[in-house]
C-alpha positions as CSV (number, residue, x, y, z in Angstrom):
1,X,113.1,69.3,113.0
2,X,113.9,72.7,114.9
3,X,111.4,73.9,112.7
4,X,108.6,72.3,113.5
5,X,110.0,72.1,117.3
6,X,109.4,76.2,117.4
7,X,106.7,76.1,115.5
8,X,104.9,74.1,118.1
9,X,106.2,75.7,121.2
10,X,105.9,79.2,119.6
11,X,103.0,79.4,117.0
12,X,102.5,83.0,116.7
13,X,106.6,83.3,115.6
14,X,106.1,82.8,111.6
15,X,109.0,80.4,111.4
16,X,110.1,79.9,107.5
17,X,112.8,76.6,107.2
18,X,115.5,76.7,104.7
19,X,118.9,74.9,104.4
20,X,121.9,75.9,102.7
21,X,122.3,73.0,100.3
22,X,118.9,72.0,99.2
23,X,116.9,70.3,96.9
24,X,113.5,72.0,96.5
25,X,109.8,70.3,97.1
26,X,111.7,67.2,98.7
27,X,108.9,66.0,102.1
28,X,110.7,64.6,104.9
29,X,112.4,61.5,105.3
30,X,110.6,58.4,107.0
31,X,113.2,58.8,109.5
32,X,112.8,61.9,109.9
33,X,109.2,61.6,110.5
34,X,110.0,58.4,112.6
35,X,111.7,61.2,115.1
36,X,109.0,63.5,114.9
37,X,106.6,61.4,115.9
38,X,109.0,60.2,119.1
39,X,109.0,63.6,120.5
40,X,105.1,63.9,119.8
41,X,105.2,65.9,116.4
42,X,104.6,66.4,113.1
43,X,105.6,68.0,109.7
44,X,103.2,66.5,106.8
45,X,103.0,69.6,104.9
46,X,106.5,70.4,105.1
47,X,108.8,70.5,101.9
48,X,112.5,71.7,101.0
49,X,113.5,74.6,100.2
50,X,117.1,76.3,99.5
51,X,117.9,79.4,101.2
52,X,117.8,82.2,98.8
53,X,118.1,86.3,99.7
54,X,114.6,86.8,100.6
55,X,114.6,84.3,103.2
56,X,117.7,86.3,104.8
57,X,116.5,89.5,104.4
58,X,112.9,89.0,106.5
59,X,114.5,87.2,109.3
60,X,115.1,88.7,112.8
61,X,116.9,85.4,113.5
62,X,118.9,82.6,111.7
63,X,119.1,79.3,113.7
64,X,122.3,77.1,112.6
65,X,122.4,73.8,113.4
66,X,126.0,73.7,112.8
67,X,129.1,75.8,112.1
68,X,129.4,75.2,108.2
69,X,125.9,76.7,108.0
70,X,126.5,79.7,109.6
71,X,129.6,80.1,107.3
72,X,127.7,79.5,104.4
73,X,125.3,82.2,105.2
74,X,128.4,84.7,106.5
75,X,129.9,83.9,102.7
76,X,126.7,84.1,100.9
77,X,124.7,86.8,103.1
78,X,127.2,88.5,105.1
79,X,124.6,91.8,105.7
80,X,122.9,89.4,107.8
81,X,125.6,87.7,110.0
82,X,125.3,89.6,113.2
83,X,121.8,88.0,113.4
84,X,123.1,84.1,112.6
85,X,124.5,81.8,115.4
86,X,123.9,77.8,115.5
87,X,121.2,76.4,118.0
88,X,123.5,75.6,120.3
89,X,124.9,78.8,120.8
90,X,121.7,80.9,121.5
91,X,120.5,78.5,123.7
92,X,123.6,78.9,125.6
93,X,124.4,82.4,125.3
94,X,121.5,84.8,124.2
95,X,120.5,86.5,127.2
96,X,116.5,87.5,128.5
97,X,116.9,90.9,129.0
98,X,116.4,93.6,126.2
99,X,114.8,93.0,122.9
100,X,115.9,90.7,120.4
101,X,117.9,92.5,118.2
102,X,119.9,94.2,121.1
103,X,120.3,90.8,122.2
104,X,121.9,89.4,119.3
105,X,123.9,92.4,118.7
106,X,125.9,91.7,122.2
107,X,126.6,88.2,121.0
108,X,128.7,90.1,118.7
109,X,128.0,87.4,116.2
110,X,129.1,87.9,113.2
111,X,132.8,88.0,114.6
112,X,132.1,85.0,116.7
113,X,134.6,82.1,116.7
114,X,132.5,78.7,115.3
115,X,134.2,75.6,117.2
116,X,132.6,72.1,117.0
117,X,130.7,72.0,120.0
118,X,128.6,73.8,118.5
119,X,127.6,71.2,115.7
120,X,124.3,69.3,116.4
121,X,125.3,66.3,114.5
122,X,123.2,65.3,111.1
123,X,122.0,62.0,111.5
124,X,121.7,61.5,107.5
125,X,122.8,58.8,106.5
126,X,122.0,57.0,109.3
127,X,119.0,54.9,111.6
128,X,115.9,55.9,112.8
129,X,117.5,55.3,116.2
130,X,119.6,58.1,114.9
131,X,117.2,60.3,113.9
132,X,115.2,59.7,117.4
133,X,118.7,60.7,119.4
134,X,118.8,63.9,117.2
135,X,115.5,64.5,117.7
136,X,115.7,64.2,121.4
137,X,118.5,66.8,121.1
138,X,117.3,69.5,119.3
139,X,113.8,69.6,121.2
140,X,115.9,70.5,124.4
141,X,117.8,73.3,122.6
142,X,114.6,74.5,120.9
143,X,113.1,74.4,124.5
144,X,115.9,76.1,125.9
145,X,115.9,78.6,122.7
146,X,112.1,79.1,122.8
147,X,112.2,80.2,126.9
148,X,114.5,83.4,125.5
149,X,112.5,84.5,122.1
């Protein structure tokens, strides 16, 4: 979902999804695509994909959606933990001024403390309605997020 949320509110970022334990090729879920649709989007074309080095090594920025995520990438690609934080986080705490990297590099994130508040919380598993809520959430931090890239 925070995928195609930046993708649509910041087109000319080349925004590449991939999640940490993955199947690849899988589309969407229905439910998924139910919550798209709530907030006015879309993702036909999109498909799975695990995170693998490359991924890691192009990006300026990793987006989390919760704290075992970034753990997984500081355990499997710790060269590119000062540059991985969860959603809620950077739209919290990155700041305007400066470039990007300068940015991150004051978040001092790759020795940053993870703590559940920080979780956006996977709705697998569970109802559209579910899927809509999470939806709804993620589109506000993406909002937030997109404002400060």
């Amino acid at each position: 979902m925070a995928g195609a949320i930046i993708n649509a509110r910041r087109p000319e970022l080349n925004v590449v999804t991939a999640g940490t334990l993955s199947v690849n090729g899988q589309p969407i879920s229905f439910r998924t695509r139910e919550a798209l649709k709530h907030i006015g989007l879309e993702a036909q074309r999109h498909r799975s994909q695990q995170i693998e080095h490359h991924h890691v090594q192009a990006a300026d920025l990793i987006i989390a959606l919760a704290p075992e995520h970034v753990e997984w990438i500081r355990r499997n690609f710790p060269e590119v933990a000062h540059r991985t934080a969860t959603l809620k986080r950077l739209s919290r705490d990155l700041s305007h001024e400066g470039d990007l990297a300068q940015r991150l590099d004051a978040l001092d994130l790759e020795n940053a403390t993870l703590v559940p508040w920080e979780e956006v919380i996977d709705p697998g598993g569970g109802e559209v309605d579910d899927f809509i809520n999470c939806a709804v959430e993620v589109l506000r931090l993406c909002d937030e997020l997109c404002s400060l890239l």
